[in-house]
C-alpha positions as CSV (number, residue, x, y, z in Angstrom):
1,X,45.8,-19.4,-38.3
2,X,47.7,-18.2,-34.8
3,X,47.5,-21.2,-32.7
4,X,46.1,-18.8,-30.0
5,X,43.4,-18.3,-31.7
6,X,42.5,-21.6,-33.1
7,X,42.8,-22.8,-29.1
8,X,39.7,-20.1,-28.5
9,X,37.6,-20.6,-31.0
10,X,37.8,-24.4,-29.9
11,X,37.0,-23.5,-26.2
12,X,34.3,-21.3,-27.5
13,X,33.2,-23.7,-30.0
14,X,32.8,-26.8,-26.9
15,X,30.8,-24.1,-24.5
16,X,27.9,-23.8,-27.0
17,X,27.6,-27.2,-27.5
18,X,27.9,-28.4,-24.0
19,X,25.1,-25.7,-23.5
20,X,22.9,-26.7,-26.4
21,X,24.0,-30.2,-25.1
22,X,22.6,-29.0,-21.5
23,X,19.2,-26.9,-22.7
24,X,17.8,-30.0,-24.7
25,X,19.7,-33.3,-24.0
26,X,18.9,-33.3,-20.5
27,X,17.4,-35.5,-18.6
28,X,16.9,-37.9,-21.0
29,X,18.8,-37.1,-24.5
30,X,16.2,-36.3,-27.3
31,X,15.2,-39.1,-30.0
32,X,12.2,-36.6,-31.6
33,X,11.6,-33.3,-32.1
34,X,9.1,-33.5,-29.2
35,X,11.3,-34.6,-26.9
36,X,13.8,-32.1,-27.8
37,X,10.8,-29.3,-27.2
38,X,9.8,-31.0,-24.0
39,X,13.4,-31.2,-22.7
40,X,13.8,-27.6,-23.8
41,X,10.5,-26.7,-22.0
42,X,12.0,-28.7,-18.6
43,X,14.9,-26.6,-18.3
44,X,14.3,-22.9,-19.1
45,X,11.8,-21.3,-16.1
46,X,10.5,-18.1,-17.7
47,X,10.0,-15.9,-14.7
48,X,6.5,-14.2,-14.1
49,X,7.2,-11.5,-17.0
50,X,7.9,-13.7,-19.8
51,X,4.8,-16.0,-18.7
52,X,2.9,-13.1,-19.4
53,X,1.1,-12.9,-15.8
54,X,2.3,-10.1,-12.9
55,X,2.0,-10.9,-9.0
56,X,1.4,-7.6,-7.2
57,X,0.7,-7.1,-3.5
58,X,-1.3,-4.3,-2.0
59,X,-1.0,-3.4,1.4
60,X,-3.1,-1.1,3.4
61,X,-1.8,0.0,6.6
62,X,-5.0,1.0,8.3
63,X,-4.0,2.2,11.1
64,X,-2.3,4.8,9.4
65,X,-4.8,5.6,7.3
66,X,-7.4,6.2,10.1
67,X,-5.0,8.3,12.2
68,X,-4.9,10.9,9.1
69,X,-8.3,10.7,8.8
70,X,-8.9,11.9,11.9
71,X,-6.2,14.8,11.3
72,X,-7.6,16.0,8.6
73,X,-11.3,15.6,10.5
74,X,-9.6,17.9,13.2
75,X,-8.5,20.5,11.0
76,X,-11.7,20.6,8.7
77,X,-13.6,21.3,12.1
78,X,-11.6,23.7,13.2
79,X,-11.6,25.5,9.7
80,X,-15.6,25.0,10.2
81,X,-16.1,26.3,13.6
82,X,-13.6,29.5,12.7
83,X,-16.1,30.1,9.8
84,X,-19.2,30.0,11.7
85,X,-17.9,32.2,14.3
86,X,-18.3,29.1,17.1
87,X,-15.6,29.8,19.8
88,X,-13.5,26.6,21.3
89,X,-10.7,26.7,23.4
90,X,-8.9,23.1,21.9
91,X,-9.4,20.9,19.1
92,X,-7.1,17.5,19.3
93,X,-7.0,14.2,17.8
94,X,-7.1,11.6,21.4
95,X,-6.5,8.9,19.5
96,X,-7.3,7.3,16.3
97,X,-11.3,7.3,16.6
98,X,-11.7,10.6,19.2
99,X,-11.5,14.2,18.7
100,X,-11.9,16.8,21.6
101,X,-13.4,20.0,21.6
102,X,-12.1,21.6,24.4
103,X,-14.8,24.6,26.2
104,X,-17.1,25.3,23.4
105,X,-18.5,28.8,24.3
106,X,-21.9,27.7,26.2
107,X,-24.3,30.1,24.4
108,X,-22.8,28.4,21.5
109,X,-23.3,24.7,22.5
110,X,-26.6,23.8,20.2
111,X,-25.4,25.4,17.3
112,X,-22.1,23.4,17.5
113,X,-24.1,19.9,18.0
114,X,-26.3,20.8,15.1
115,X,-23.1,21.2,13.3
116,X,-21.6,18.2,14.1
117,X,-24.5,16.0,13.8
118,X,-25.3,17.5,10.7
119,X,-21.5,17.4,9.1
120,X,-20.8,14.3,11.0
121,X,-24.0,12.2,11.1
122,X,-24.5,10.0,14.2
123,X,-21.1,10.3,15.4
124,X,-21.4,9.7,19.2
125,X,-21.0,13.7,20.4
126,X,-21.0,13.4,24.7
127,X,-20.8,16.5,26.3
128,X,-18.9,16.6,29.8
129,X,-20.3,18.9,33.1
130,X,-20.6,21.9,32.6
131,X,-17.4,23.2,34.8
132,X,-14.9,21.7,32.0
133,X,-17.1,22.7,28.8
134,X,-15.6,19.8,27.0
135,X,-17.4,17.8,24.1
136,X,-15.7,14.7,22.6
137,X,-16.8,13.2,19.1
């Protein structure tokens, strides 16, 4: 046998018994079958896969979510009013929770607040003075 050789399969030979040696004779070196098990169990920590349990987080970013609420609630409106024929010089978002209708035609008005609170519910609708024509919801 080449002497190179024999070296390697020596070295080779002592690192899977010093890590058979680490896997079950540590801490305390095994006398049973149980305490070879236990020792075993002591030093492997199966991560959460091998348990057979998952750990996943779900994270809602509200503020987000309202914001494109309200986008979309902007542009359904103002798909709604264009259908019904309901003439408005501005729709906007305001912020998250406000929308403004900017100079809804006057002769108009009632048929847009029946529209809103009928698409809308209860949705807090305040008309300003009449010299700006503007409705907020």
């Amino acid at each position: 046998m080449n002497p190179n050789l024999k070296w390697k399969a020596l070295f080779i030979l002592f690192v899977i018994l010093f890590s058979i040696y680490l896997l079950i004779g540590l801490p305390t070196f095994p006398t049973s079958v149980a305490q070879i098990k236990d020792n075993f169990r002591h030093q492997i920590k199966l991560g959460l896969d091998l348990q057979g349990g998952t750990h996943l987080i779900l994270q809602v970013q509200v503020q987000d979510a309202i914001a494109q609420e309200t986008d979309q609630m902007v542009d359904r409106l103002n798909r709604q009013l264009r259908d019904k024929g309901i003439r408005s010089d501005e729709i906007r978002r305001v912020d998250d929770t406000h929308i403004l209708v900017r100079n809804v035609d006057s002769s108009q008005g009632s048929t847009f607040r029946d529209m809103i609170s009928l698409q809308y519910g209860n949705t807090g609708t305040h008309p300003a003075p009449p010299a700006n024509r503007t409705a907020t919801c």
